[in-house]
N, C-alpha and C positions, 0 to 999 in steps of 0.2 A: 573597817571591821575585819577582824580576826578569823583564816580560817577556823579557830575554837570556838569564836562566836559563831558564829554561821550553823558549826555541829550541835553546839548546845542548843541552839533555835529549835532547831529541826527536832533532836530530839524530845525537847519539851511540848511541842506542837503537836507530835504524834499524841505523848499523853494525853495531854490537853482533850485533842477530839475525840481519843481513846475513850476517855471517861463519859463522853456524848454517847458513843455509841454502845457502850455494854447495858443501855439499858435497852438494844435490840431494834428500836424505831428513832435513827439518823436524821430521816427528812422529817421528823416532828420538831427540828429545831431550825429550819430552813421556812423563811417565812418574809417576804417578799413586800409588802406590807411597814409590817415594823422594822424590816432594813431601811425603804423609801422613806419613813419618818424620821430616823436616827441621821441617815446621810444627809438626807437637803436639811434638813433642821439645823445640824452642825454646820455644813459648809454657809447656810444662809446666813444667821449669825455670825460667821467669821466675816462674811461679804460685807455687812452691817458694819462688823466693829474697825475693819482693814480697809485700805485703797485696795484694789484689786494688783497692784505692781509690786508692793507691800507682801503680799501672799504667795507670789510667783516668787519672790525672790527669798523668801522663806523656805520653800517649797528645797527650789537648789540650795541653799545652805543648809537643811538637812540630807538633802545626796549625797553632797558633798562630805559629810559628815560620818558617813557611811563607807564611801570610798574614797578617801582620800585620807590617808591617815595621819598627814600633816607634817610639822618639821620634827626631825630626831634630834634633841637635844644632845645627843654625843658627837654628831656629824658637827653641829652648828658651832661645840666648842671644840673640835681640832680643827676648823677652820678659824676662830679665836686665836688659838695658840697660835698656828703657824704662823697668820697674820700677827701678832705680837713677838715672834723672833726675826719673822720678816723685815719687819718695819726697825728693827734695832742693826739688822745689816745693809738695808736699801735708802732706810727712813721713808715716815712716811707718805710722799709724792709719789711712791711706788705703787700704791696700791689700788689703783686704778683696774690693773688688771684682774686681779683679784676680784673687786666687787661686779666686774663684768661678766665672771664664769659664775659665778651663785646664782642658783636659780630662786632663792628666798626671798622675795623683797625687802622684806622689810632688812635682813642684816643686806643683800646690796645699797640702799640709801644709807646706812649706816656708815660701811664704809667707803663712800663714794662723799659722806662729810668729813667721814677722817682723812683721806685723799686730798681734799678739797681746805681742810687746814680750820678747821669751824671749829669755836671756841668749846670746850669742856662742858660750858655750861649750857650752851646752845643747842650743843648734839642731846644730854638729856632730856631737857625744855622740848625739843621737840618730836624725840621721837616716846616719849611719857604723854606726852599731848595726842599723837599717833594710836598709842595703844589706849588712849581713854574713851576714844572716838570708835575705835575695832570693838572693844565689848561694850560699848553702847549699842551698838546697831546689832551685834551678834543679839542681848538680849530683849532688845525688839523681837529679832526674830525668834527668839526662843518663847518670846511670852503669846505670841500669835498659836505656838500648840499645846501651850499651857491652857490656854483661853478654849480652845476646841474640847481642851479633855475635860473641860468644866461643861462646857455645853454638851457632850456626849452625851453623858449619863440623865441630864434634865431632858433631854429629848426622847430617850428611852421609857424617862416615868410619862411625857407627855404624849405618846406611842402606848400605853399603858390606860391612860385616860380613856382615850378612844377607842381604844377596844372595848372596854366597860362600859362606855356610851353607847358603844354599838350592841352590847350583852344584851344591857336592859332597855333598848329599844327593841329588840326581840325577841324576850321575851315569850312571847306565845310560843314562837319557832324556835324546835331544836335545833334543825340547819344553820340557820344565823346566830346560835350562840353559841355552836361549836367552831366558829367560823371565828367569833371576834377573838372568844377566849385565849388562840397562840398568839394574836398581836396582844392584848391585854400583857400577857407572861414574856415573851419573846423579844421587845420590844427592850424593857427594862437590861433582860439581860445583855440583846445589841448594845445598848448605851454603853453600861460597867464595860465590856468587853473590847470598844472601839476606844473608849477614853485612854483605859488603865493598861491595854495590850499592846496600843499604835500612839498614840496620841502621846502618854506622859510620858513613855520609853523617848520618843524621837526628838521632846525637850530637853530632858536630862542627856541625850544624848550630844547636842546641839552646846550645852552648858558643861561638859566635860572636856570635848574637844575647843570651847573657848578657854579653859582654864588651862589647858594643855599649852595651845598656843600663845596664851597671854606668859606661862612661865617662859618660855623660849626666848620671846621679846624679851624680858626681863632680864634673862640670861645673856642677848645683847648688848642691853641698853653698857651691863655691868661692865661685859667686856670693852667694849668700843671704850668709855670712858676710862679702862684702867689701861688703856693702848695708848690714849692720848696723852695718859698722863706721865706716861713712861715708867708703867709700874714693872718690875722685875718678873720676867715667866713665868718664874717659882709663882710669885704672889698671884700673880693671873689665875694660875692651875688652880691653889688652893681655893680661892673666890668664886672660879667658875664651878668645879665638883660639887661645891656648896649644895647646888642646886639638881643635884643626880641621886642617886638611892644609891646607898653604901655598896648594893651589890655592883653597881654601874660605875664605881669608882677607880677601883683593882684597872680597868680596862683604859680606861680615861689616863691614867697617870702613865701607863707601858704605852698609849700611844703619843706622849708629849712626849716621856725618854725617847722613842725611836726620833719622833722630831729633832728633837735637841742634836742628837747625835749627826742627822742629818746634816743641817747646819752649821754644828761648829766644825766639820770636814768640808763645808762648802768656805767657812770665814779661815779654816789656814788654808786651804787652798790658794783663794784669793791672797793671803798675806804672803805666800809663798812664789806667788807671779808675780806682786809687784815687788821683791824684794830681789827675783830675780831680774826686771825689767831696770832696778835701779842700778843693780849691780852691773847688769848689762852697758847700763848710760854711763856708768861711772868709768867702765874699762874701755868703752867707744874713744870716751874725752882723752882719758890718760895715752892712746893711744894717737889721738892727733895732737898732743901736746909733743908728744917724743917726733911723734914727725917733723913738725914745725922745726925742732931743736936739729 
């Protein structure tokens, strides 16, 4: 989450209560009651529908979701690129080390198959099988507070119920029917407010950052497979951009020219040592030929 998100929270939240309280009496909406029916009734029902390891682990994948803002797909393709001019100076048995510094798993197993010399067809097969399995389970966990924000609101009308049972059970007594009456009203509104403000927010939230992560993977799967197949930089750049918003592009392309440039001053380098080094053996030789004579 975004410090802008964090301020837009906040500021919405003031309103939000703001509008509780201009009507002068706050604690007429604080009701202790129709909280206790909304909370167990929701977490009850989830305990029902869920294993309880099921829920916990849901639990951190929406933290996590919160704070961890996950992989930068600009980062994940200049590490693409480089590894694709890399491996056209090193080839690719070089790249070992490489997949050792990424802290990303999934693009380290990726290129730790390309290292490792695994067929084109294999590296896709399996790591397309990898991310089929990642948003299965993500939207497990994302249907677990879908499923809450459905029971929210039903537990709020059923908090609602009882207060009205308890209305006209007393009936005679005004103290007991000013008493049920805020859980009657109060209750409903806990529901709508815990599903639609915590509950469906933290799904969709949950379901954003899979789609985020799922395009990344993808933006792997591409690159690794056009590394192996020994497609041209140029082509790499254009395939991987693909997948970035136009304004993300501009940046993307100036940092593969700095790459480039990097490189082909590292590749005449090299071609400049061993041309010296031959040279060097060539006037070694000519030199013991004359001796010998």
């Amino acid at each position: 989450m975004t410090r802008s998100n964090i301020i837009g929270i906040a500021i919405c939240a003031i309103i939000f209560i703001s509008a509780f309280l201009i009507t002068g009496n706050g604690l007429a909406y604080l009701n202790l009651e129709a909280f206790m029916v909304v909370i167990s009734g929701t977490f009850g029902a989830a305990l029902l529908s869920y294993p309880f390891d099921h829920l916990k682990t849901s639990y951190f994948v929406a933290k996590g979701a919160y704070t961890n803002p996950g992989p930068d797909p600009d980062s994940v393709i200049g590490v693409l690129l480089d590894t694709a001019i890399r491996s056209r100076l090193d080839g690719l048995m070089n790249l070992e080390k490489t997949a050792e510094t990424t802290t990303l798993h999934f693009l380290r197993d990726a290129l730790s198959m390309l290292a490792d010399n695994y067929p084109e067809n294999e590296i896709r097969d399996i790591l397309s099988s990898e991310i089929h399995f990642f948003r299965t389970r993500r939207m497990q966990q994302e249907r677990v507070f879908r499923s809450m924000a459905t029971y929210a609101p039903a537990f709020g009308l059923a908090g609602s119920v009882i207060g009205l049972i308890g209305l006209l059970t007393g009936l005679g007594d005004t103290g007991e029917v000013l008493r049920y009456i805020p859980i009657a009203l109060i209750s409903t509104l806990y529901g709508i407010l815990f599903g639609n403000f915590i509950l469906a927010p933290v799904a969709e939230n949950i379901r954003g950052k899979t789609d985020r992560e799922v395009l990344v993977q993808q933006l792997i799967i591409e690159g690794v497979s056009a590394i192996k197949t020994e497609a041209n930089p140029h082509i790499l750049e254009k395939r991987l951009i693909s997948f970035l918003t136009p304004a993300a592009r501009r940046d993307t392309h100036d940092t593969f020219a700095e790459m480039r440039k990097k490189y082909v001053k590292i590749a005449q380098q090299r071609r400049q040592a061993e041309e010296a080094s031959t040279t060097g053996t060539a006037s070694g030789a000519s030199a013991n030929a004359q001796t010998r004579r």
